[in-house]
ZAPASE-671675 format. One line per 2 residues: number of its first residue (from 0); for each residue x, z, y of N, C-alpha, C. Coordinates in nm, 3 decimals. Layout:
# ZAPASE-671675
NUM = X/Z/Y/X/Z/Y/X/Z/Y | ...
# end
This chain:
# ZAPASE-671675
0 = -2.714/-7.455/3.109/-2.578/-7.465/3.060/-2.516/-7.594/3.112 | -2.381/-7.592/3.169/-2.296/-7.705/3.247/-2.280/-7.767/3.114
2 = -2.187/-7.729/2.996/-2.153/-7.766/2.858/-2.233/-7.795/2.784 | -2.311/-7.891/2.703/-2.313/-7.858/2.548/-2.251/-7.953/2.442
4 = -2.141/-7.952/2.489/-2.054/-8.057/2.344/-1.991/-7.953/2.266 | -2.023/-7.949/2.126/-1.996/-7.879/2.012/-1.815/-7.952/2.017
6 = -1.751/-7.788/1.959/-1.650/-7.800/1.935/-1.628/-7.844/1.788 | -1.545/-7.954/1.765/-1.557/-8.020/1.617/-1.458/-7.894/1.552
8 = -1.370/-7.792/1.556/-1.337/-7.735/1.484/-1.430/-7.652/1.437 | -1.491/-7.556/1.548/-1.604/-7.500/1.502/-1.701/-7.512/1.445
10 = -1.769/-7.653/1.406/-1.790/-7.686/1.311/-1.764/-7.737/1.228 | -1.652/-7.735/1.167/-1.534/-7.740/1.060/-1.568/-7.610/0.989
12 = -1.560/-7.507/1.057/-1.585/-7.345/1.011/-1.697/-7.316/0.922 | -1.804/-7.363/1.021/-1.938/-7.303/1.014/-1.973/-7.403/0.923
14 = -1.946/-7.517/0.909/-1.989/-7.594/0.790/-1.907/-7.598/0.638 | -1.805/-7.534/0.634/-1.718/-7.473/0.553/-1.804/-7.367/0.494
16 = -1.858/-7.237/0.552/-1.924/-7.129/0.481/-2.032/-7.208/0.438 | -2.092/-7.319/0.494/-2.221/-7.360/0.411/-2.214/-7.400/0.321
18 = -2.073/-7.528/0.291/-2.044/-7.556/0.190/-2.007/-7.509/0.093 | -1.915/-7.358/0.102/-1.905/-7.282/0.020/-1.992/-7.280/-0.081
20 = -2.094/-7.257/-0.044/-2.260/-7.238/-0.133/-2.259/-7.317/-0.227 | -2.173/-7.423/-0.245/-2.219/-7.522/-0.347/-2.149/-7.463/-0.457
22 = -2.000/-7.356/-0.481/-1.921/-7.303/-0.534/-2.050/-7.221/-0.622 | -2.129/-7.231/-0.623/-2.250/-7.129/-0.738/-2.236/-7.221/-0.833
24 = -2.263/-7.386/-0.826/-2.288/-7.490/-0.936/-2.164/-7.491/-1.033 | -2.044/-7.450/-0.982/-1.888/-7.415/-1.072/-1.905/-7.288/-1.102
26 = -1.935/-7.155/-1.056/-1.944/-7.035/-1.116/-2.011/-6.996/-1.173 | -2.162/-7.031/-1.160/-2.272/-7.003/-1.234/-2.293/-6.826/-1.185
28 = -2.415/-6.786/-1.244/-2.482/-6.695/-1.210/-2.472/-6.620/-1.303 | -2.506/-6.475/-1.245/-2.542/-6.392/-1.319/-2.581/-6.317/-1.219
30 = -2.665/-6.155/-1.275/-2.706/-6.089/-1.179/-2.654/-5.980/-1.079 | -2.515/-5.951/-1.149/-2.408/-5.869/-1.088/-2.393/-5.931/-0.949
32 = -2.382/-6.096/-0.954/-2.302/-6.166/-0.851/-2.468/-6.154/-0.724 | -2.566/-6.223/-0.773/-2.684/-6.186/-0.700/-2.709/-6.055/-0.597
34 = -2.740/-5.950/-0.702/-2.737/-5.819/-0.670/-2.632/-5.780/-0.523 | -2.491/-5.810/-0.567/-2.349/-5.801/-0.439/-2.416/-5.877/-0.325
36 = -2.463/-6.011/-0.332/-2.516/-6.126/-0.231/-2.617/-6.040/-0.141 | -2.738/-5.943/-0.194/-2.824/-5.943/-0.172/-2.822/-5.734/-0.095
38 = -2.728/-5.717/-0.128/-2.668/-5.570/-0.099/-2.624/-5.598/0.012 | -2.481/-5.715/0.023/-2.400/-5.797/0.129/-2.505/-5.794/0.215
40 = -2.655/-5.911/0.243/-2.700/-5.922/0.343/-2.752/-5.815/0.385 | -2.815/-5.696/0.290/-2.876/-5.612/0.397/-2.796/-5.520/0.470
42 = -2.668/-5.477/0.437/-2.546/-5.384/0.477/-2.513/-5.453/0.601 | -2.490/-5.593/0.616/-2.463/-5.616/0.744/-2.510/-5.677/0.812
44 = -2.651/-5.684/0.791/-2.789/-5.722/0.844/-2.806/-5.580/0.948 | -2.812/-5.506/0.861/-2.842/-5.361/0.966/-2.723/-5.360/1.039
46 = -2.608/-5.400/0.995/-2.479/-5.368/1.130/-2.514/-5.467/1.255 | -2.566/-5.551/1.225/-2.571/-5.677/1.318/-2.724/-5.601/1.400
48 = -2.812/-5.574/1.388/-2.914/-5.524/1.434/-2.929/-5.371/1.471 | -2.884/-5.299/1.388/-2.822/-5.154/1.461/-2.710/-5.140/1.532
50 = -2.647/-5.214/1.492/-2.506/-5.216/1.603/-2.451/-5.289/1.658 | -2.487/-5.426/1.661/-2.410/-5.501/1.740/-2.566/-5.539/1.798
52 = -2.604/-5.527/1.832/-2.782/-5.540/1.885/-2.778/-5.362/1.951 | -2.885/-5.285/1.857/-2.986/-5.170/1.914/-2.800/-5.097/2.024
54 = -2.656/-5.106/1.916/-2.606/-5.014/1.994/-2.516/-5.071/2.123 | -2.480/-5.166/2.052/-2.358/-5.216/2.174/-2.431/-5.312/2.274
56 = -2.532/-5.406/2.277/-2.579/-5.443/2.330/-2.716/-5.390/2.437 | -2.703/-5.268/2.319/-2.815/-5.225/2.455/-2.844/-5.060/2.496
58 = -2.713/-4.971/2.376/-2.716/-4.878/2.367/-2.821/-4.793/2.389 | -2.870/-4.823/2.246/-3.037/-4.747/2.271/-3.016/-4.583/2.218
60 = -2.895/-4.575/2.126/-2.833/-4.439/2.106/-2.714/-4.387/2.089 | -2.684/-4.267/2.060/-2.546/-4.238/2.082/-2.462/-4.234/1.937
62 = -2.334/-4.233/1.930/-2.276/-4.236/1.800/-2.159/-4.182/1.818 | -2.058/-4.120/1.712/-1.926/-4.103/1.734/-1.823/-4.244/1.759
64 = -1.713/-4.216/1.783/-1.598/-4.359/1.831/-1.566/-4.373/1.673 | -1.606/-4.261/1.551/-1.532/-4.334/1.383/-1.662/-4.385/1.396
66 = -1.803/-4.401/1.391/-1.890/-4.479/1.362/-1.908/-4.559/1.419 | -1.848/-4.565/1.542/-1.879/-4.684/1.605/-1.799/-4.788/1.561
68 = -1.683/-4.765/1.495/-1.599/-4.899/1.464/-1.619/-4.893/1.342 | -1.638/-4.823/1.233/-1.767/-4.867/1.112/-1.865/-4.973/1.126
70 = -1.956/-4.931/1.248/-2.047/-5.060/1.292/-1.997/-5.169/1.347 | -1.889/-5.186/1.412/-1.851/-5.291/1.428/-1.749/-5.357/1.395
72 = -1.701/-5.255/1.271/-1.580/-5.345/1.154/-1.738/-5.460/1.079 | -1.825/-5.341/0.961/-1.935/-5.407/0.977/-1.964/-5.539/1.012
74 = -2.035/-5.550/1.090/-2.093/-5.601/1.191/-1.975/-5.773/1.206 | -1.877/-5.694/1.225/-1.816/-5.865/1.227/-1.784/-5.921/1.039
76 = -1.768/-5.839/0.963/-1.775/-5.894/0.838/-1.932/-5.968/0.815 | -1.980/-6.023/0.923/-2.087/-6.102/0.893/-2.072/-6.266/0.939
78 = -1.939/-6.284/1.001/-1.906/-6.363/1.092/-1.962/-6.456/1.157 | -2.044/-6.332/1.226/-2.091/-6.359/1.392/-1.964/-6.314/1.499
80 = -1.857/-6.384/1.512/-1.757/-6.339/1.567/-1.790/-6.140/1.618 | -1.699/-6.132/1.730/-1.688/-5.984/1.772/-1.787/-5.911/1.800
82 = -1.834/-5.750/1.810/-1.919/-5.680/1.854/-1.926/-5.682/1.969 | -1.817/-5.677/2.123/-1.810/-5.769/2.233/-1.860/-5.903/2.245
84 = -1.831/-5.977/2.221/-1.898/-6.163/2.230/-1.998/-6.112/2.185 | -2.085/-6.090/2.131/-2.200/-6.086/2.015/-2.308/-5.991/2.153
86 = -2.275/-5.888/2.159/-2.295/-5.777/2.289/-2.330/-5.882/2.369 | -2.245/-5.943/2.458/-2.202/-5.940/2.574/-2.344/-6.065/2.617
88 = -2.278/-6.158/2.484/-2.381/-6.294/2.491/-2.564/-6.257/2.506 | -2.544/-6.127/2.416/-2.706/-6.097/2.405/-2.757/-6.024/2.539
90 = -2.689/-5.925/2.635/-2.722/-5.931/2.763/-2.702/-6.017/2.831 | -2.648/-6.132/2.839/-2.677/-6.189/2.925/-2.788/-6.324/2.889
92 = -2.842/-6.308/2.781/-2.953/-6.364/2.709/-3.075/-6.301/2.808 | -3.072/-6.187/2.772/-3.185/-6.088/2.871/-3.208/-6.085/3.033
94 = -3.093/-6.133/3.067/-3.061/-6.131/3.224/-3.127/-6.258/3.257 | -3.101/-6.379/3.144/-3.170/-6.471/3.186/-3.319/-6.523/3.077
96 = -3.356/-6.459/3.002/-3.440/-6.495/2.919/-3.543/-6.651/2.918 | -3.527/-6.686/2.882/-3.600/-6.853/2.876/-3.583/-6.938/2.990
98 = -3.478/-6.927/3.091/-3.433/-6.966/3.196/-3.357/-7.037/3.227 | -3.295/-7.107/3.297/-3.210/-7.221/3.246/-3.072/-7.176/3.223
100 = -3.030/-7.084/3.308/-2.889/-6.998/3.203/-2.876/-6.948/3.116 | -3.008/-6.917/3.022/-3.054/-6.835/2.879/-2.934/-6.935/2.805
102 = -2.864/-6.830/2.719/-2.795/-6.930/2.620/-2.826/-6.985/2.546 | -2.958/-6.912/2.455/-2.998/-6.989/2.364/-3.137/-6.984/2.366
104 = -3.194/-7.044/2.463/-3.310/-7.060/2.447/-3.388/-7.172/2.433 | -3.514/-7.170/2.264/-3.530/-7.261/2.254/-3.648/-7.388/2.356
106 = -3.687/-7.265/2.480/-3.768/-7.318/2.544/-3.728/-7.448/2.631 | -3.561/-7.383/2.658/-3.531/-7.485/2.770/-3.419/-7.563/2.701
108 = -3.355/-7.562/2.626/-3.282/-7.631/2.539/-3.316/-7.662/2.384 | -3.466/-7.659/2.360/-3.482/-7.715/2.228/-3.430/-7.625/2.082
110 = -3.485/-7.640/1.988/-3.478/-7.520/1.848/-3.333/-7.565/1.789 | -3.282/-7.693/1.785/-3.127/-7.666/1.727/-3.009/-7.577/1.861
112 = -3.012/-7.628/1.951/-2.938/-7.556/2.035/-2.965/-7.381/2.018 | -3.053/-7.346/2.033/-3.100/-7.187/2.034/-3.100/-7.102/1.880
114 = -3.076/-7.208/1.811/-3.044/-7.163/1.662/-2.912/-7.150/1.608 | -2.832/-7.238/1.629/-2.676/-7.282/1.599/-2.593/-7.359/1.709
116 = -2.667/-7.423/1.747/-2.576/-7.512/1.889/-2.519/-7.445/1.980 | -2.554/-7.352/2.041/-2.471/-7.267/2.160/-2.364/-7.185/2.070
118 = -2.374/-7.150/1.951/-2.239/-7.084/1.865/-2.148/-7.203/1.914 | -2.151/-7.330/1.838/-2.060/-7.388/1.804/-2.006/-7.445/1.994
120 = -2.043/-7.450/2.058/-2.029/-7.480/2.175/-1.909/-7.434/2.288 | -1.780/-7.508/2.293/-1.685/-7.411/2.335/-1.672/-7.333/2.460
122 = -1.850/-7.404/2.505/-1.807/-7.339/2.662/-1.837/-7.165/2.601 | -1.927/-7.154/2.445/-1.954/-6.991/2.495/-1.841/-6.896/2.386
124 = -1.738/-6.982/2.388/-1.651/-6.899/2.272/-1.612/-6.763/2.345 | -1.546/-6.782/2.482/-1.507/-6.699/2.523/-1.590/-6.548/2.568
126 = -1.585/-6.416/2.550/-1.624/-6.308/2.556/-1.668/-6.253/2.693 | -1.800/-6.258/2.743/-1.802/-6.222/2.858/-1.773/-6.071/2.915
128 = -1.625/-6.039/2.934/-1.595/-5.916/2.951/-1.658/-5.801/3.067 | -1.704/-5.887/3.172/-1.781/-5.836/3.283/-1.882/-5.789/3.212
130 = -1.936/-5.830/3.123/-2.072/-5.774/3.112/-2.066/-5.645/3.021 | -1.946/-5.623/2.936/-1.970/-5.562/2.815/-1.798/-5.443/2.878
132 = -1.814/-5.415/2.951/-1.671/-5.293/3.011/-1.697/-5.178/2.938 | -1.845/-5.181/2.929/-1.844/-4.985/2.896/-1.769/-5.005/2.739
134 = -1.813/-5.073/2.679/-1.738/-5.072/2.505/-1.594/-5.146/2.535 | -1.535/-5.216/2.603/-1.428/-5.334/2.622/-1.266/-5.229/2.615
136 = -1.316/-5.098/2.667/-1.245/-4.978/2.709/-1.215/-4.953/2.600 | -1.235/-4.907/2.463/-1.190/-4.902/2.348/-1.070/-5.006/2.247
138 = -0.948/-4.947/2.253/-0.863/-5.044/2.185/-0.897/-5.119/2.065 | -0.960/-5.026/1.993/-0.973/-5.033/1.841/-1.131/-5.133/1.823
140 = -1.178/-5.153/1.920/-1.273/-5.241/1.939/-1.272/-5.350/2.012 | -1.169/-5.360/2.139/-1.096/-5.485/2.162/-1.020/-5.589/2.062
142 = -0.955/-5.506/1.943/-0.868/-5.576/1.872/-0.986/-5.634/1.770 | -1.076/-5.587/1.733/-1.170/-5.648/1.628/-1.252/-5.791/1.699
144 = -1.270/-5.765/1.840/-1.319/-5.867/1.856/-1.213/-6.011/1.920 | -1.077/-5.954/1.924/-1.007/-6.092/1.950/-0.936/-6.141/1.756
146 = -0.931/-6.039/1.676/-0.928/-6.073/1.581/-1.054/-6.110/1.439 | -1.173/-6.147/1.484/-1.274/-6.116/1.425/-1.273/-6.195/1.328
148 = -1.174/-6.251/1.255/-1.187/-6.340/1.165/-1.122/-6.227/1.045 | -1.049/-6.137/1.065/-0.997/-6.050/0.983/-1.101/-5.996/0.897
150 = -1.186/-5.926/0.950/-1.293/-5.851/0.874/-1.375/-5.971/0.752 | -1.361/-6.060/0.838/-1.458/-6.188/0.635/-1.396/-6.235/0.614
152 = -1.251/-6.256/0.657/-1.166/-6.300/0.547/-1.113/-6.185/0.439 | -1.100/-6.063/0.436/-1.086/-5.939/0.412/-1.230/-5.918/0.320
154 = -1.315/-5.919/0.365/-1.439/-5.925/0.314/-1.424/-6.008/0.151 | -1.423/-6.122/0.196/-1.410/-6.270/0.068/-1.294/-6.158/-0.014
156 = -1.162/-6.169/0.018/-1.049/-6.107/-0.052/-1.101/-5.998/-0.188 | -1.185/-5.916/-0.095/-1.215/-5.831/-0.172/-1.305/-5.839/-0.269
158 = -1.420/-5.957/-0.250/-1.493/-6.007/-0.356/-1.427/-6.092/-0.452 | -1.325/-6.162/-0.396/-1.261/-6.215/-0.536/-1.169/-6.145/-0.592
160 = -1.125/-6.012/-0.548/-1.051/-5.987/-0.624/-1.097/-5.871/-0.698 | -1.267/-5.816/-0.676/-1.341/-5.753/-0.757/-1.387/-5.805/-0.855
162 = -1.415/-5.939/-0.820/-1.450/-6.064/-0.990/-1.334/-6.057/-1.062 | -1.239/-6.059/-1.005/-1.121/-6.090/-1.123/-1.106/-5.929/-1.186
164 = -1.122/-5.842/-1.152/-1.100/-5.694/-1.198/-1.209/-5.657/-1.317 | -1.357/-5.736/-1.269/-1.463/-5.694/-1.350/-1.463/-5.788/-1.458
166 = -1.401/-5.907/-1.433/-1.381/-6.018/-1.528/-1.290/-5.929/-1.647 | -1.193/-5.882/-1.628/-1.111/-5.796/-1.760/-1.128/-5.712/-1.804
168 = -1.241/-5.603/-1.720/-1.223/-5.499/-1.758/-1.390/-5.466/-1.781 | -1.518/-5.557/-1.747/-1.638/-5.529/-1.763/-1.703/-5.702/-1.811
170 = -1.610/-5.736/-1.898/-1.649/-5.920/-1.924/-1.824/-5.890/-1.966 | -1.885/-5.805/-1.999/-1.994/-5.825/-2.024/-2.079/-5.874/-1.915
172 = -2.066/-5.820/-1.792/-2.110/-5.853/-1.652/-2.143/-5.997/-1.622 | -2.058/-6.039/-1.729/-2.051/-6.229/-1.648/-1.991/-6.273/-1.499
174 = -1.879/-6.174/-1.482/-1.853/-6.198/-1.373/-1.744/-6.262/-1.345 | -1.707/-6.410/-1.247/-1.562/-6.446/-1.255/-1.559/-6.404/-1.105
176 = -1.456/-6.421/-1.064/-1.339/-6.356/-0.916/-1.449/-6.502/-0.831 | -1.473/-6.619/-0.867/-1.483/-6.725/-0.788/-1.641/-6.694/-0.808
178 = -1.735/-6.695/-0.847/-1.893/-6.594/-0.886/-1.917/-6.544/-0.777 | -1.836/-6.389/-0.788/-1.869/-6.281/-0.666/-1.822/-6.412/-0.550
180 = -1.737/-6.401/-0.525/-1.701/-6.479/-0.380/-1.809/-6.578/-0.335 | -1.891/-6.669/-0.425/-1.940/-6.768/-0.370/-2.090/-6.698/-0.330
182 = -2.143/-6.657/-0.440/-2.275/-6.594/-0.422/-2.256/-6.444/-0.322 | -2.132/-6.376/-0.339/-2.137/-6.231/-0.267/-2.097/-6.256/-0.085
184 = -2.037/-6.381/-0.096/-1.963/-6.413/0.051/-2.068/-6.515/0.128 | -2.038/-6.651/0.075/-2.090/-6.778/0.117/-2.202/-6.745/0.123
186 = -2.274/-6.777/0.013/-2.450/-6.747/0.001/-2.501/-6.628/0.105 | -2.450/-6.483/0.058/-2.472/-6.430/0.167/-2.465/-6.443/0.342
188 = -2.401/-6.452/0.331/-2.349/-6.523/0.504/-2.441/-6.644/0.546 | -2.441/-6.768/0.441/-2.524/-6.888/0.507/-2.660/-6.766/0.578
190 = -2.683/-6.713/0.443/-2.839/-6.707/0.481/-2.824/-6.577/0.629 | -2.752/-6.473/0.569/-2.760/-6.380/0.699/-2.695/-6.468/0.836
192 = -2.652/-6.556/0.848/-2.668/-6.672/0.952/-2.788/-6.709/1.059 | -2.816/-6.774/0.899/-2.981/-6.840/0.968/-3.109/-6.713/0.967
194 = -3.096/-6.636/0.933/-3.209/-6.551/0.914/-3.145/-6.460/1.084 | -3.097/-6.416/1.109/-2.994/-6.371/1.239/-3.082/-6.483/1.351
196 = -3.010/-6.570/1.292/-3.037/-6.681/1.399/-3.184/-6.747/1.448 | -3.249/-6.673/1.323/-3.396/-6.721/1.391/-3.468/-6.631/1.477
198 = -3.435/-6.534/1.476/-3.469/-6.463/1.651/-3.452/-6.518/1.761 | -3.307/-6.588/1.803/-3.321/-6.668/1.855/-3.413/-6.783/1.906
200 = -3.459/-6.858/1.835/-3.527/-6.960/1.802/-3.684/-6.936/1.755 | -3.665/-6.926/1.630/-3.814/-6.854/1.582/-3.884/-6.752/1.655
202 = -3.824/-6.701/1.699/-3.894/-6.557/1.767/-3.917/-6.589/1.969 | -3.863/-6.674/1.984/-3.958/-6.722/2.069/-4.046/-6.871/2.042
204 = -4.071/-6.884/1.962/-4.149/-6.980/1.919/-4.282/-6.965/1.830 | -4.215/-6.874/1.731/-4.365/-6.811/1.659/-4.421/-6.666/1.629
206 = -4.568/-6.654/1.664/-4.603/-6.569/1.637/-4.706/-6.492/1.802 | -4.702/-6.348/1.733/-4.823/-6.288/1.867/-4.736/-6.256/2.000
208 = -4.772/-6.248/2.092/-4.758/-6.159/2.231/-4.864/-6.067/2.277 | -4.794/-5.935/2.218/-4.883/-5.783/2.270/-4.850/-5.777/2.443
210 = -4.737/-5.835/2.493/-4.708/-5.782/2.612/-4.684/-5.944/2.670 | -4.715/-5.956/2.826/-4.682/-6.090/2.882/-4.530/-6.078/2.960
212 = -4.450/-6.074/2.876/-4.331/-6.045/2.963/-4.288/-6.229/3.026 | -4.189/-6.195/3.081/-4.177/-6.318/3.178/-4.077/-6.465/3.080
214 = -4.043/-6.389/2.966/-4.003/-6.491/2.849/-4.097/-6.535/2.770 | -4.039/-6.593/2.668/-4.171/-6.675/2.543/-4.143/-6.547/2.405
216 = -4.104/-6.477/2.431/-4.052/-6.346/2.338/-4.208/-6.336/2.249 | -4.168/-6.327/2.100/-4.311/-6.296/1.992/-4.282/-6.189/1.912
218 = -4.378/-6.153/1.862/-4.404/-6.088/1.755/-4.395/-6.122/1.616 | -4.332/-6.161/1.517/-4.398/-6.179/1.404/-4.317/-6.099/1.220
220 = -4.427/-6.060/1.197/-4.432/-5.969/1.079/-4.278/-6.022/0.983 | -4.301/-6.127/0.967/-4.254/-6.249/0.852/-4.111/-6.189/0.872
222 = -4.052/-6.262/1.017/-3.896/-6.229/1.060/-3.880/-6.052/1.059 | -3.958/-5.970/1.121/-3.970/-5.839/1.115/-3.887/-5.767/0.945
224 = -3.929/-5.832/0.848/-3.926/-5.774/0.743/-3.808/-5.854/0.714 | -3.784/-5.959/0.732/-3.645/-6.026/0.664/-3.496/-5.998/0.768
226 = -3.510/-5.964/0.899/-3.429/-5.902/1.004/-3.456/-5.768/1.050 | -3.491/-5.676/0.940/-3.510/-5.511/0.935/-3.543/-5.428/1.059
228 = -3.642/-5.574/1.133/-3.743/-5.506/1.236/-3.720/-5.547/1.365 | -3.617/-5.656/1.382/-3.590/-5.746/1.527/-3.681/-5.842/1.542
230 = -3.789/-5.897/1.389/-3.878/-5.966/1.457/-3.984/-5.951/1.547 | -3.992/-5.787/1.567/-4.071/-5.753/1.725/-4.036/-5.775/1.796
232 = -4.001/-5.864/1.800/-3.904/-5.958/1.966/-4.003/-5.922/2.095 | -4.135/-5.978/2.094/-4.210/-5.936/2.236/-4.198/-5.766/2.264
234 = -4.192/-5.665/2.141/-4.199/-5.540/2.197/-4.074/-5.512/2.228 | -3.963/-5.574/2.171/-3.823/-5.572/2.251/-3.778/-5.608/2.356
236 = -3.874/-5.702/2.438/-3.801/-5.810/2.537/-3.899/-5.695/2.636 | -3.997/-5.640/2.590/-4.072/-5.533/2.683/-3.987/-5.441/2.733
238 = -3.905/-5.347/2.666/-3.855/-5.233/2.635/-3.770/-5.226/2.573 | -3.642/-5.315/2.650/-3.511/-5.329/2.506/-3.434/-5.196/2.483
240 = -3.475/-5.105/2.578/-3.378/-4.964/2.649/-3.419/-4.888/2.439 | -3.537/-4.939/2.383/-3.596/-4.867/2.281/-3.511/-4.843/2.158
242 = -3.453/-4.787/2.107/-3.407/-4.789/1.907/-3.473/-4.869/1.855 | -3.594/-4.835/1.905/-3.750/-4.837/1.756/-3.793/-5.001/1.859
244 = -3.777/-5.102/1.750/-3.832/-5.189/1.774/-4.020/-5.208/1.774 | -4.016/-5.229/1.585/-4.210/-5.128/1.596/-4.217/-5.055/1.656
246 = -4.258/-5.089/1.754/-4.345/-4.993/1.868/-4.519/-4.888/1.773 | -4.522/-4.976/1.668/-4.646/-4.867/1.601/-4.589/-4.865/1.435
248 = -4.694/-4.707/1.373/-4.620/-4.720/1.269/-4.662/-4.851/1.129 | -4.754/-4.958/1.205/-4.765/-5.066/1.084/-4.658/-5.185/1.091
250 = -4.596/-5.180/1.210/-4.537/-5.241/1.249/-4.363/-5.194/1.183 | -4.344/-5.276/1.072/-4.224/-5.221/0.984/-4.064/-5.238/1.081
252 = -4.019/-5.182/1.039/-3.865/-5.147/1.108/-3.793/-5.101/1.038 | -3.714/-5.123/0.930/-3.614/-5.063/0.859/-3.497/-5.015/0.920
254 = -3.462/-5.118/1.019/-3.318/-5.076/1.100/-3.380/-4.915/1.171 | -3.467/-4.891/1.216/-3.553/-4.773/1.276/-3.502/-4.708/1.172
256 = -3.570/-4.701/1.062/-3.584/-4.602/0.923/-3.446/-4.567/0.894 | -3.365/-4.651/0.872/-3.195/-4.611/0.853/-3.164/-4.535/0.955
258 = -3.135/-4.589/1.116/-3.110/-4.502/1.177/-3.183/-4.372/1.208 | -3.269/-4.324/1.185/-3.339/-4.191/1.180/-3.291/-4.132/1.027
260 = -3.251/-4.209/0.919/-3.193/-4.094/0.819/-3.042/-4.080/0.857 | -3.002/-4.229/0.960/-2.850/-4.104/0.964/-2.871/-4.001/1.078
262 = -2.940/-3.996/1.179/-2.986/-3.889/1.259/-2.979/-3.799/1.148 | -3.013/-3.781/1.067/-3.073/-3.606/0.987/-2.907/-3.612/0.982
264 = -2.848/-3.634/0.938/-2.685/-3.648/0.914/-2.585/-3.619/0.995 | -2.644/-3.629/1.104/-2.578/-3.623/1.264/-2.475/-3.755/1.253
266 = -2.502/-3.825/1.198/-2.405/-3.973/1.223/-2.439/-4.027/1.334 | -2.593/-4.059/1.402/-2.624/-4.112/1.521/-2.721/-3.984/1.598
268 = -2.779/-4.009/1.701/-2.788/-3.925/1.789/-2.893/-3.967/1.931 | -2.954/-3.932/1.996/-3.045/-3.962/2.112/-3.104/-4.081/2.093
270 = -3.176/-4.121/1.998/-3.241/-4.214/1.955/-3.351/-4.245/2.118 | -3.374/-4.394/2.150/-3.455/-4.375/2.279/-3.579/-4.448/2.197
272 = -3.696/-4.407/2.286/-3.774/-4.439/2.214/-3.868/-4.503/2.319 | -3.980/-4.591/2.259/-4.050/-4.648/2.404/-4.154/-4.507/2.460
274 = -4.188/-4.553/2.614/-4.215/-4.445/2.664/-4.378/-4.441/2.614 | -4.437/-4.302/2.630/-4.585/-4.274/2.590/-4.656/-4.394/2.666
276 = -4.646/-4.418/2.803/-4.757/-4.458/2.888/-4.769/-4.576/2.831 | -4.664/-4.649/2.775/-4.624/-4.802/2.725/-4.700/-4.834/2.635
278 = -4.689/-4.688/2.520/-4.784/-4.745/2.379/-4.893/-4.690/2.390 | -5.000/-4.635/2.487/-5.129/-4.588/2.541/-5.150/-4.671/2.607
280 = -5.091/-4.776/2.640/-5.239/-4.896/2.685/-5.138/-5.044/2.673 | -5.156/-5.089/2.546/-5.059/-5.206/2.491/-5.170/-5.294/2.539
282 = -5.132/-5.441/2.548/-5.168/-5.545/2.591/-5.209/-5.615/2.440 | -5.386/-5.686/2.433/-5.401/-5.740/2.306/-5.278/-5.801/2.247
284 = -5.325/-5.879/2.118/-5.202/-5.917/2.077/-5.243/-6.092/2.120
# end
């Protein structure tokens, strides 16, 4: 990378949602507000990993054009900016994997850069449109990603103005309008942030290699289960063309499991899968 001076607005932003978090010590808890937080991360945990990952980035299957902007209305209510930028950045992650153009890699630029530093960084604000044409062609998906701040600010809106609704009309709940927002928005988000973000980072840093691919790409269970099956990073960086990250069935994958029940549904469609010869003679771990 020619750049890495962090843009001080951008972290104005990104340290804003963290701070948010402190808004729990004024609202206090209850389990309504928890529960929303914890619904929040996995709803757009899977958008961020089924769809702005398995689909747009690497189109491992097919979908209709209403689901596709489901996944990537979704998907940016996590604010990881657009399903484009988000796309675009992660192939060309792959093109260069642990290399010195890798954007975020922690091999050659160290674990804060490959975790959060290349976000905040203005050389990579901009959307690499060359890379990402086949989706760029869609209006209704162009506009989400030059407006991607709409969807979590819209997001927040709607959590505070579900606290204030449940506050009058379900006071048993314990719920205030500023409650949901801090724990259902902030909290959620810090963490689906950093938990996102340690694939990046963590996932080439810890854990097994079944396959010697030409990156530092790992395996590990831990991230697997808390990023609904992207912590098979080495069997991904093998075979990114795949849906199915677990390449075996001990190897957990929830984002897998969702998308195969909306298959029965016909919501998604040509699921790719890794090829036979691949998982008939895997490389120790």
């Amino acid at each position: 990378m020619a750049d890495k001076k962090l843009d001080p607005l951008r972290c104005v932003y990104f340290l804003t949602v963290h701070l948010g978090c402190l808004l729990v010590f004024l609202s206090g808890f209850s389990w309504f507000a928890l529960g929303t937080a914890v619904v929040l991360y996995w709803l757009r945990m899977f958008a961020i990993t089924g769809g702005f990952h398995r689909y747009f980035s690497h189109r491992s299957y097919e979908t209709s054009r209403i689901f596709q902007f489901c996944l990537a209305f979704l998907g940016t209510c996590s604010g990881q900016k657009g399903p484009l930028w988000w796309a675009a950045h992660h192939r060309a992650h792959h093109q260069n994997s642990d290399r010195h153009n890798d954007v975020h890699s922690p091999i050659e630029s160290g674990f804060f850069w490959s975790h959060v530093g290349w976000i905040l960084c203005r050389e990579n604000f901009e959307t690499k449109h060359h890379l990402i044409q086949d989706f760029a062609k869609y209006p209704e998906i162009l506009w989400l990603d030059r407006h991607f701040v709409v969807p979590p600010f819209l997001l927040a809106l709607f959590l505070f103005t579900l606290g204030f609704c449940l506050q009058q009309w379900a006071p048993s709940l314990g719920v205030s309008p500023l409650q949901l927002l801090a724990w259902g928005f902030f909290v959620s988000t810090t963490v689906l942030y950093h938990i996102t973000f340690s694939i990046n980072s963590l996932g080439h840093l810890w854990g097994g290699r079944r396959y010697d691919t030409k990156d530092a790409s790992r395996n590990n269970f831990y991230l697997a289960f808390l990023t609904m099956g992207e912590g098979w990073h080495n069997n991904h960086h093998r075979f990114p063309q795949s849906e199915r990250q677990g390449f075996y069935w001990w190897e957990i994958d929830f984002t897998h499991y969702t998308l195969k029940t909306l298959a029965i549904f016909g919501l998604v469609w040509k699921l790719r899968s890794p090829p036979k010869w691949l998982l008939d003679r895997p490389a120790p771990e």
